[in-house]
N, C-alpha and C positions, 0 to 999 in steps of 0.2 A: 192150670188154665183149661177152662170147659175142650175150647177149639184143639188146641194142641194135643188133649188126651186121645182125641179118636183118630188121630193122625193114621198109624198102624190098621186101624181097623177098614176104615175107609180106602186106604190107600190101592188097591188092588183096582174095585169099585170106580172109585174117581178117577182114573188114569183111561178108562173106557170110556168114562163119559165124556172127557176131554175135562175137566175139572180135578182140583189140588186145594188144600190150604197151602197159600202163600209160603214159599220158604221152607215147609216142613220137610222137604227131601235136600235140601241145601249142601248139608253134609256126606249123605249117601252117592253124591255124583262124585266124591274126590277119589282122583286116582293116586292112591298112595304110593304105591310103588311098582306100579310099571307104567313106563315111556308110556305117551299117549298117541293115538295113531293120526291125530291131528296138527300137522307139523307145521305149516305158517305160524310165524312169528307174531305175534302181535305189534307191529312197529310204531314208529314216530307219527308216519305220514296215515296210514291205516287207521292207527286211535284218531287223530283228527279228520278222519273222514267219515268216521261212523256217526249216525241219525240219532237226533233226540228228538223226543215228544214231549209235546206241553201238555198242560194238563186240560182232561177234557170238559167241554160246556156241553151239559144237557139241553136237549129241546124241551119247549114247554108242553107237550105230549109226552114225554120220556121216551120217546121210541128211540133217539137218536142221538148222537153226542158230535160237535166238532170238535177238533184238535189240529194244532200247527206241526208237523215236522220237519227240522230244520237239520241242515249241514254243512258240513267245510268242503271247497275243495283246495288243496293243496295245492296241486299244479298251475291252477290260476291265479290263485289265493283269494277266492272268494265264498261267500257265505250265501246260500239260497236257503228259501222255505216255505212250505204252502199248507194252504188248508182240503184234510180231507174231513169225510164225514161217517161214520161207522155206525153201523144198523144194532142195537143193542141185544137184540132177539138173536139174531141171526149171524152178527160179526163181519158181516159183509163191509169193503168199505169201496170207498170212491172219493177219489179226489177231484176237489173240486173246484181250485185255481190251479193256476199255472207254474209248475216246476220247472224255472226257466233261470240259468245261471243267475245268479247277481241278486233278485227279485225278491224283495223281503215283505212277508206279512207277517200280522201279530195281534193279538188283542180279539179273538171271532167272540162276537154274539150273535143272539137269534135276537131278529125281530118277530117272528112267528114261527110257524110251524114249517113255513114254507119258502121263507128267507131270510138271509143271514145277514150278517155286516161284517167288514174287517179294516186293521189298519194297513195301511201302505205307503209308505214314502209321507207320513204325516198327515193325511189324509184319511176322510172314512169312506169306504166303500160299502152297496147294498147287491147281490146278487142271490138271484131264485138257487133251488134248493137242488139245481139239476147240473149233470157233467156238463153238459156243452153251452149252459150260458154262460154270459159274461157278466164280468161288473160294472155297476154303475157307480159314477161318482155321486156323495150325499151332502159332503163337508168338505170343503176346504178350510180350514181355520188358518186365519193369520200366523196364529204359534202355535208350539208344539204342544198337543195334546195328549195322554193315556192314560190307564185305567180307565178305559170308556166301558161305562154298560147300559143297559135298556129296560125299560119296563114298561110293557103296554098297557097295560091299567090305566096307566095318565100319560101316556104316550111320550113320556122325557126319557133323553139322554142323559148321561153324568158324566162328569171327565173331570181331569187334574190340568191343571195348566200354569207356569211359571207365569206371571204377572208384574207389574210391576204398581206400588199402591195404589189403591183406590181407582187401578185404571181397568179400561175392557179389554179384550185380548185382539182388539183394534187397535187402539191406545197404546197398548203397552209393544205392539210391534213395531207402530211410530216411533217410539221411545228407544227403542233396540235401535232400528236403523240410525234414529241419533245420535247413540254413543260412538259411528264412525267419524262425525265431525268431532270429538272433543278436543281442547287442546294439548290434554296430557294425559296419563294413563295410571296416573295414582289413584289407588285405594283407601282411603281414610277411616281410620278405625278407633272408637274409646270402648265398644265390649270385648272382650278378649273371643267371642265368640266368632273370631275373623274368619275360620278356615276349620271346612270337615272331610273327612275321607280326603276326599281330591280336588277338592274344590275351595276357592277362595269365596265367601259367602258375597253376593250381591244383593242388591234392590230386588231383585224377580224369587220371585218365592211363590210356591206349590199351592196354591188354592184349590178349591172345588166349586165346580159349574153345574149345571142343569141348563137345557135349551128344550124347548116343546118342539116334539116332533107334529106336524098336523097332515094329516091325510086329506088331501084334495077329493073331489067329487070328480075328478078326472083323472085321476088315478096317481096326481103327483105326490112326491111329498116335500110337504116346506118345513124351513126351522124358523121357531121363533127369536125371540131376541135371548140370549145369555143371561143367567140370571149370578151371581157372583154369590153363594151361602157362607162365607166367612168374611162378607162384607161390613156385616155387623160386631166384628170384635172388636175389643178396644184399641184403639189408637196406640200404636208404641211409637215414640220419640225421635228411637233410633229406628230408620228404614232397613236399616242393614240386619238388623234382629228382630223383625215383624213377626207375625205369626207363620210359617212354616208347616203345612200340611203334610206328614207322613203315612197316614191311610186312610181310607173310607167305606162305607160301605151302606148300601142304600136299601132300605126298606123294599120285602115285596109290592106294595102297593103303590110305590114310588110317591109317597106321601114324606119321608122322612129321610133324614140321612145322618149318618154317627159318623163322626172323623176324629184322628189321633191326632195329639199337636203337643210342640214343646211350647210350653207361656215364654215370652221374649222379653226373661229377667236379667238385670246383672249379673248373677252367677253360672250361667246356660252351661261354661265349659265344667263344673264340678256340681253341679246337681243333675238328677239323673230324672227328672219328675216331667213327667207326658201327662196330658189330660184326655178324658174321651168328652165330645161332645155331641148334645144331641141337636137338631136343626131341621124347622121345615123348610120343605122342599119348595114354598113359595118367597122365603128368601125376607116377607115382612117381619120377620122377630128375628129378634138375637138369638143366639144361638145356646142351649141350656149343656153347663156344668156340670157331670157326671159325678167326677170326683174332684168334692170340694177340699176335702180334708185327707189327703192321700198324697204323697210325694215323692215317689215310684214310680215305676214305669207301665206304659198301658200300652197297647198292642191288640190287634185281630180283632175288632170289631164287626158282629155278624149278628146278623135280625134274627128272629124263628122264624121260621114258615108262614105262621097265621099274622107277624110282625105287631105282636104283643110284647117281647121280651127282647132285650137286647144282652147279648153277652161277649165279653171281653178279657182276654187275659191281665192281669194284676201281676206287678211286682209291689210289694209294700215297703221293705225298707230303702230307705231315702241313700242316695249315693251307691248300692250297688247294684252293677247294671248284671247281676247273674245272677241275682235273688232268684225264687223259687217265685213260679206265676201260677199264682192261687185263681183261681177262673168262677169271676163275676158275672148276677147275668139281675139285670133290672129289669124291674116292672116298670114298663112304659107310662103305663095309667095310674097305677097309685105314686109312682118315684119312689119305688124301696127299692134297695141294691141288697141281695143276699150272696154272700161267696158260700159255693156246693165244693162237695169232698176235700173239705179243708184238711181231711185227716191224708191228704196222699201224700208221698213224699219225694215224688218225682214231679219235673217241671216241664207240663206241654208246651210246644209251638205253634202250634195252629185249634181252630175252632170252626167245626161247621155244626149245623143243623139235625137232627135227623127229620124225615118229612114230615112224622106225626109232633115234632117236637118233643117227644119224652126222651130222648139222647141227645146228648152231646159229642160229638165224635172228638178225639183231639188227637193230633197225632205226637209222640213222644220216645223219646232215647229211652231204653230200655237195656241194659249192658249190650250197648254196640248193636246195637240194632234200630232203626225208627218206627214203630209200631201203630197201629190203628186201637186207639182205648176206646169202645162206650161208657159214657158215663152216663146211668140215669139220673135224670135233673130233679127229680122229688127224694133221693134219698143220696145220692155222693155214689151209689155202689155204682163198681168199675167191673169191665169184664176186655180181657185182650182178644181182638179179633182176628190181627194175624200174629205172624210168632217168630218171624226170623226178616233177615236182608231190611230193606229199608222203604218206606212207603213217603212217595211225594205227595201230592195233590189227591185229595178226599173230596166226590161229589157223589152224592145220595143220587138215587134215582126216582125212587118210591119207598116204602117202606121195608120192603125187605129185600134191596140191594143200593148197591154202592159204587160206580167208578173210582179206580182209584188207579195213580202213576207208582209201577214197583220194581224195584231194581232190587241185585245182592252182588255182591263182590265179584264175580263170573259171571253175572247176567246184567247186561244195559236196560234201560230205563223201557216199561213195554205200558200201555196199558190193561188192567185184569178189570175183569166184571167180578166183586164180591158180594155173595148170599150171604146175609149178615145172619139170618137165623142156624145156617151150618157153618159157615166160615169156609165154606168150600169157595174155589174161587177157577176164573176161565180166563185166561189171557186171550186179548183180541186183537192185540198189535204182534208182528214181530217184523219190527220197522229194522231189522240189523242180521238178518236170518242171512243173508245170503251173504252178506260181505265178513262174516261170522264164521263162514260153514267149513272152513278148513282151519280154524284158530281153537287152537286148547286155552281157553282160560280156567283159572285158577280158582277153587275155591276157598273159605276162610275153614280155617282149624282152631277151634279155640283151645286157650291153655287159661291155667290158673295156678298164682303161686303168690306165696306169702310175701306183701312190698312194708314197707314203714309201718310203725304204729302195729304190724302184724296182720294187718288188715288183706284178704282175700283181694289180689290185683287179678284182672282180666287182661288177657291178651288174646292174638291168634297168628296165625304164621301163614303166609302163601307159598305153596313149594314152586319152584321155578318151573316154567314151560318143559314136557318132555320130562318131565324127572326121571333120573335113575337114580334108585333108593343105593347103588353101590360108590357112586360120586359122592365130592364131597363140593361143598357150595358157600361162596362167597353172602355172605350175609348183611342186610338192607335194615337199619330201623328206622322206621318212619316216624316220625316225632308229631302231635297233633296241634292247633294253635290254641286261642284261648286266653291264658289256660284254661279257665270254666266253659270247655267245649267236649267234645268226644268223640274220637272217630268211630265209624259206623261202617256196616258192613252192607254199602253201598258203589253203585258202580258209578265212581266219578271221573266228569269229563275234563276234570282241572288238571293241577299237577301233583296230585297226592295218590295216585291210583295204583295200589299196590302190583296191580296185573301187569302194569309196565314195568316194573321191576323184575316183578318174575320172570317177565318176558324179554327182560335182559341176561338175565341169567344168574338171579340174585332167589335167595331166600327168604322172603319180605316178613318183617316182624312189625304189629304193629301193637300197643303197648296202652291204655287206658288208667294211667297213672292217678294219684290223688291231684282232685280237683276236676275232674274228669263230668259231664253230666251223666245221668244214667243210673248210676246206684246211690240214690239218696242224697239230701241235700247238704248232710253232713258232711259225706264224703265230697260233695262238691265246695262247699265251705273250709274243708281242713285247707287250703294252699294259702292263706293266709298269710301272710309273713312269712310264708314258707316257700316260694318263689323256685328256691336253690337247694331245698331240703329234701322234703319226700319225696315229690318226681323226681329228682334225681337217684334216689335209693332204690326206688322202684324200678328204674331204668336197669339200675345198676343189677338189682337183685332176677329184672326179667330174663335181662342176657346171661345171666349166671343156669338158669332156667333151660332156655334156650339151647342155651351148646350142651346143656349135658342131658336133654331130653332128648333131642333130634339130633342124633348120629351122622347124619347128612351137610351139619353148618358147621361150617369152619372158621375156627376163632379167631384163627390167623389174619384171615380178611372178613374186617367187618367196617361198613359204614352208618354214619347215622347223618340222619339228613333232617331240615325241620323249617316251618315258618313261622313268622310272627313270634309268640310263645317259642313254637318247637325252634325260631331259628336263635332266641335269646337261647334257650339251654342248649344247643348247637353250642354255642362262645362260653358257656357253660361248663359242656364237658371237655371243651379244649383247655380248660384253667382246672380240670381235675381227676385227668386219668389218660393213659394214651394206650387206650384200648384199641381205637379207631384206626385203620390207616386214612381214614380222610373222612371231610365234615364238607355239610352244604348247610348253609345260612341263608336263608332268603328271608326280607325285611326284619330281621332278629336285634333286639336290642344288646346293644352292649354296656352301654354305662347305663344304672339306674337314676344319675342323679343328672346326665344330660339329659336323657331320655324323657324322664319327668318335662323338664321345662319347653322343652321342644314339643310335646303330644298334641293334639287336637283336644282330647277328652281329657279333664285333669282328675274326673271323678275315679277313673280308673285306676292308674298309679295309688291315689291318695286312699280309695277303700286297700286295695291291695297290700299296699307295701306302707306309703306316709309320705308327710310333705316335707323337704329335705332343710327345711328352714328350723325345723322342729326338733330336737334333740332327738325325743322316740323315732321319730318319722327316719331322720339320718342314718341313727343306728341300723333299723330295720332293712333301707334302703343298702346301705353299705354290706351290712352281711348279706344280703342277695345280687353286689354287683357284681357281674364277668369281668368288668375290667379291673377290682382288685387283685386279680391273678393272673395279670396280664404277664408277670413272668414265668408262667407257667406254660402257655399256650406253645404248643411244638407240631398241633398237628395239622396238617397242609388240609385248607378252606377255601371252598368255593363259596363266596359272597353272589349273593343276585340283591338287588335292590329297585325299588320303582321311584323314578325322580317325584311325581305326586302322589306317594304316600306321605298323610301328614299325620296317620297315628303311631309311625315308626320310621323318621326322617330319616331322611338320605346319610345325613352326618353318624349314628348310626353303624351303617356298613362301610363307608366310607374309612370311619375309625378304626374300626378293628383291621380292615385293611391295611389301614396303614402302618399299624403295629406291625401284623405279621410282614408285611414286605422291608421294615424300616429292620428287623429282626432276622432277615435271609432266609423265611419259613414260607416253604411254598406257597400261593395262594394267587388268588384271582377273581376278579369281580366282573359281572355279568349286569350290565344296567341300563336300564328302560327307559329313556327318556317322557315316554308316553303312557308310562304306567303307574297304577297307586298300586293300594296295599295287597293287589292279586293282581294275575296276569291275567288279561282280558281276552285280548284282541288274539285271533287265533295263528298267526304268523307267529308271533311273539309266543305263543306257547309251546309251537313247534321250537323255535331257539330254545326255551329255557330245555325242556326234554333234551335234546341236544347236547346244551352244555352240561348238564347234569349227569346223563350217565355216562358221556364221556369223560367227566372228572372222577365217577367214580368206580370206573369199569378199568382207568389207566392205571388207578393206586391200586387195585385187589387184584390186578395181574388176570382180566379177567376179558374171554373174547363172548362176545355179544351173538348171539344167533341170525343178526346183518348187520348191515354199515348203516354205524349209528349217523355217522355226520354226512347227511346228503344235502346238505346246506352248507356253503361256502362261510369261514370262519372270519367276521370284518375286523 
C-alpha cells in the first residue's frame, strides 16, 4: 500500500510537524517488557467516565467542523454532552453550549456559516456561531424527531419521525395520548413480524419529513407546514407491518431524497430484502424504485456532490444478511444503476463522497482493523488511506482532505485531519488526554497461526497493565459476536475492551476465527453449517499458539468469555474441553432448535444452520447444538442476559442455567430487566464490568490492581 510504504521515511519529518499516518506507529509504542512507569489502573468507574466524540459536521465554508462530546458520570449516574466547534486550519476549538451535568445534545447542523442548530430534550435549537451566545428555540415538534439535517438551497429541513398511518406528527401525538384511555393492553398480530431487537413492533413507524424553513424580512424564521415523502407508498393492510424507514439521505440541493425501507410482505421475518428509494422532495409523486429486481439487502444511501449520482451499498443474495456489499451507485438522469469494483473481495460499511466526486471513500474491516479505502468511481481501483486501529465517521472537507473519528486498541476515539494525497494525518481532539495521563493502556500485538481447513488465522494478544515479562499471567479470551462479524483494533466503550482486562490483570487474547469479516468473503462464508466446527478448532489451535508463544500466559488459568455468537460458543466449549476455569455467556444461545423458534429474524438461523422441520435443516442444526452435550458441561458460567433481547431470548440463558445449577456446577446469572441484546444504559454497564471480572478474577486465583466491586451486590 502506496501510504503505508513511506511510513519509515516520513516518520521523523512528520512527528515535527505535528502530523502521522494513522496507526502506522501502533506497534512501536508497546512496552514489551518492562513495567510501565504509568501506574493508574484503568478501572470500572474511570472507563465509564472517559469522553466520546461524535463524528464531525463541516461548515459550508469548510473552515470549521461541530462535534458533540459526550460522558458518564458515575458518582451521580448521569450522562452530559455539548457541542464544541474546531477551527480546521488551526485546531483551535471552543465550546459552544453548555457542559452542564444531566444536559444532552445531539444531532448539530449548520444553517450557515454563522449558525448552527442542535437537538435537545427533543427539540431543535438555532444559535450564532460564538461562545457566549445562547440558544434559541426553532421547533418544538409534537413527537420525537432525528436525523434532522438542513440545506439552504431550498431552505428545508429533513427529519425521521415515528407516525402513526396516514397521520401528521400532530395526529399522530393525539393518537399516542389516546392509547392511555384504551381498555386493554393487547397486541394482535397475524405477520410473524411482531417483534425486533427490543421492541414489540406497533402502528408508529419511522417516516421521513421535510418542513420549509422561510426567512422573515425581520429577521424571523418560520416553518412551514410538514410534508410526509413516504406518503405516497402503497397501502399495506396490516398497519403493524407498513412501511418502516431505516435511513435517508437527502440531496445537496435539497431537491430529492433516497431512503432505505423493508417492503411489508408476509415473509419480513425470513427474507432479508430492503429497497432503496428515490423521492422528490415536494412529496407530489410517489416515490421511485431503485431496486426492482434485487432481494438483498440495501444500506447507506448518499448523493455526490454535484447530486447527479446516487450510491448505495448492495447485498444481493436473498436471505443472507452477511453477504458481501457490492457498492451501487445510479445515474439520476438516465436511471442506469452500475455496481464499481465488483472484483473486491472485502465488504464495506459505510459510503461517502469525495468533493470532486471521482472517489468513493468507504470504510471497511481489513484484518482487524477499519480502514478508509478510496475507491475511483470510473474504473473500481482501490488505494488504502490509513493502515492500522479503526476509523469511525468519514467527512471530506475539500478535495484533498478529510475529517475523520479514529481510535486503536490503546488510543480512545480523537478526531484527525487526513491529507488524502499523503495520507499524513493531525489529530485535533484529545477529548481524554488528561483523565488518560497516568493510565498505561495497552496496545494490540498481532499473531498468526495455522486454524481449520489450514488456513492462516489472525489474532493478537494485550499484555496486562505494568507487565513484567518475568510474571506469569492469567489469560482472557475474548470471544467476538456475529458470527460474520470481526473484532477490530478499536477502543471500545462497550464490554468487549480488551484494555479492561488487561487492566485487570489478565492477558487478553482476541482471536478472528473463520467466519470472521476482513479476509475475504470466502473466509467469511466458510461458518456455514459450521457453527460448532472451525471456530472452534481455531480457538482451540489459537490458545495452543498462545501458551507456547508467550512465556508469560499461564495455561493453568485461563478464561473465555463471549456474546451473542461468542456467548453460543461460550456453552460451546463447556460441552467440549475443560480447559477453561470459568466461562462468561452473555446473551449466548444454547439450544439451536429453541433458539430457532424463539429469534426475531428467522432468515438468520435458516441461511446459517436450516429449519428444524426439515430433515437437512435438523441434522445440521443438531450437530451444532450446545445443548447436546449438555452432559458434558463441568465448567463454572457466568450467564448475563437482557430480558428484551428478542434475537437471543431470555429462555436461552435461562436454560443453560438451569442445567448447570440443577447439576451442582457453579454458576450464576446476571440479568437486565431493561436490556436487549447489548448493554446500553451506562449504570448497567458499570454492573456487568463488575460482575464479570469478579467471576473471573475469583476462578484464576487472581488479585485485580483495585477493588473491582465498588458497587453493592443486589
Amino acid at each position: 500500500m502506496r501510504c503505508a510504504s513511506v511510513v519509515d521515511l516520513i516518520q521523523v519529518a512528520s512527528l515535527a510537524l505535528g502530523l502521522w499516518t494513522i496507526g502506522a506507529t501502533a506497534q512501536s509504542s508497546s512496552n514489551n517488557n518492562d513495567t510501565s512507569t504509568k501506574s493508574q489502573p484503568l478501572d470500572i468507574m474511570l472507563f465509564h467516565s472517559l469522553r466520546r466524540v461524535g463524528a464531525p459536521v463541516v461548515s459550508p465554508n469548510q473552515k470549521n467542523a461541530l462535534f458533540v462530546t459526550s460522558y458518564y458520570n458515575p458518582e451521580i449516574n448521569k450522562s452530559t454532552s455539548y457541542i464544541s466547534c474546531i477551527d480546521i486550519s488551526t485546531g483551535n476549538i471552543t465550546q459552544l453550549t453548555e457542559d452542564r451535568s444531566g444536559t444532552l445534545v445531539n444531532n448539530p447542523i449548520w444553517f450557515d456559516d454563522e449558525r448552527f442548530g442542535f437537538m435537545r430534550r427533543g427539540a431543535l435549537y438555532k444559535q450564532e456561531l460564538k461562545p457566549d451566545s445562547s440558544p434559541d428555540l426553532l421547533y418544538n415538534p409534537p413527537v420525537a424527531i432525528s436525523n434532522v439535517a438542513y440545506r439552504a438551497n431550498s431552505n428545508l429541513l429533513s427529519f425521521m419521525a415515528s407516525v402513526y398511518p396516514n397521520a401528521s406528527l400532530t395526529d399522530s401525538a393525539r393518537s399516542k395520548r389516546g392509547e392511555q384511555s384504551r381498555f386493554d393492553s393487547a397486541l394482535v398480530y397475524d405477520n410473524l413480524w411482531a417483534r425486533h431487537w427490543d421492541e414489540w413492533t406497533t402502528v408508529e413507524k419511522p417516516n421521513v419529513f421535510v418542513i420549509k424553513l422561510n426567512h422573515t424580512e425581520d429577521g424571523l424564521w418560520r416553518l412551514g407546514d410538514e410534508i410526509n415523502l413516504t406518503a405516497k407508498l402503497p397501502q399495506c393492510p396490516d398497519p403493524r407491518v407498513r412501511w418502516c424507514i431505516d435511513d435517508y439521505a437527502i440531496s445537496p440541493s435539497g431537491e430529492q431524497i433516497a431512503f432505505v425501507t423493508r417492503p411489508p410482505i408476509s415473509n419480513m421475518t425470513w427474507s432479508t430484502n430492503v429497497d432503496v428509494f428515490l423521492a422528490p422532495t415536494t412529496g407530489q409523486s410517489r416515490p421511485r424504485l431503485l431496486t426492482p429486481r434485487i432481494n438483498g439487502m440495501a444500506s447507506s444511501p448518499v448523493f455526490s456532490s454535484d447530486g447527479k449520482r446516487l450510491a448505495w451499498l448492495q447485498m444481493e443474495t436473498p436471505g443472507y444478511e452477511s453477504d458481501i456489499n457490492r457498492i451501487y451507485v445510479h445515474n439520476i438522469a438516465a436511471r442506469e444503476t452500475t455496481a464499481i469494483a465488483y472484483d473486491w473481495d472485502l465488504s464495506p460499511h459505510s459510503l461517502v463522497w469525495s468533493k470532486d466526486d471521482k472517489h468513493l471513500y468507504a470504510t471497511t474491516s481489513v484484518k482487524g482493523r477499519n480502514l478508509v479505502i478510496a475507491i475511483e468511481v470510473a474504473t473500481g481501483k482501490r488505494e488504502e488511506l490509513t493502515s492500522t486501529g479503526a476509523v469511525g465517521s468519514v467527512r471530506p472537507v475539500d478535495e484533498k482532505s478529510m475529517l475523520l473519528t479514529h481510535s486503536a486498541q490503546d488510543e480512545p476515539g480523537d478526531i484527525h485531519l487526513l491529507e488524502v494525497p499523503s495520507c499524513k494525518a493531525k489529530q485535533l481532539t484529545h477529548v481524554n488526554k488528561e483523565l488518560l495521563k497516568d493510565v498505561h493502556l495497552c496496545p494490540a500485538e498481532d499473531f498468526y497461526f495455522n486454524g481449520a481447513r489450514s488456513d492462516k488465522i489472525h489474532g493478537w494478544i494485550v499484555r496486562p497493565a505494568n507487565f513484567d515479562r518475568r510474571k506469569k499471567y492469567p489469560m482472557a479470551l475474548l470471544i467476538h459476536g456475529g458470527p460474520q462479524q470481526a473484532a477490530v483494533q478499536a477502543f471500545s466503550h462497550a464490554q468487549w475492551n480488551p484494555n479492561m482486562y488487561a487492566n485487570a490483570g489478565f492477558a487478553t487474547v482476541v482471536i478472528n476465527f473463520h467466519g470472521s469479516a476482513g479476509y475475504g468473503q470466502n473466509f467469511t462464508d466458510s461458518i456455514r453449517h459450521k457453527w460448532g466446527d472451525y471456530p472452534y478448532v481455531d480457538l482451540m489451535r489459537g490458545i495452543d499458539y498462545v501458551t507456547s508463544k508467550f512465556s508469560f500466559v499461564d495455561a493453568s488459568r485461563m478464561v473465555a468469555l463471549g456474546g451473542s455468537y461468542g456467548g453460543y460458543m461460550a456453552n460451546w466449549l463447556n460441552g467440549h474441553t475443560d480447559r477453561f476455569q470459568a466461562l462468561v455467556a452473555h446473551d449466548g444461545k444454547f439450544n439451536t432448535i429453541s433458539g430457532y423458534y424463539g429469534t426475531d429474524e428467522l432468515w438468520f438461523p435458516e441461511w446459517d444452520l436450516g429449519k428444524p422441520w426439515e430433515i437437512a435443516g435438523r441434522a445440521i442444526l443438531e450437530e451444532n447444538n450446545p445443548e447436546r452435550f449438555a452432559a458434558n458441561f463441568k465448567t463454572p458460567t457466568l450467564f448475563i442476559q437482557g430480558e428484551k433481547d428478542f434475537r437471543i431470548p431470555v429462555t436461552e440463558s435461562l436454560g443453560a442455567w438451569a442445567m448447570l445449577r440443577r447439576r451442582n456446577i457453579p454458576s450464576r446469572l446476571v440479568y437486565f430487566p431493561d436490556e436487549g441484546h447489548w448493554v446500553n444504559k451506562p449504570a448497567n454497564s458499570v454492573r456487568w464490568y463488575t460482575e464479570v471480572l469478579d467471576w473471573i478474577t475469583a476462578w484464576t486465583n487472581t488479585t485485580a490492581p483495585y477493588k473491582i466491586r465498588q458497587i453493592e451486590q443486589q
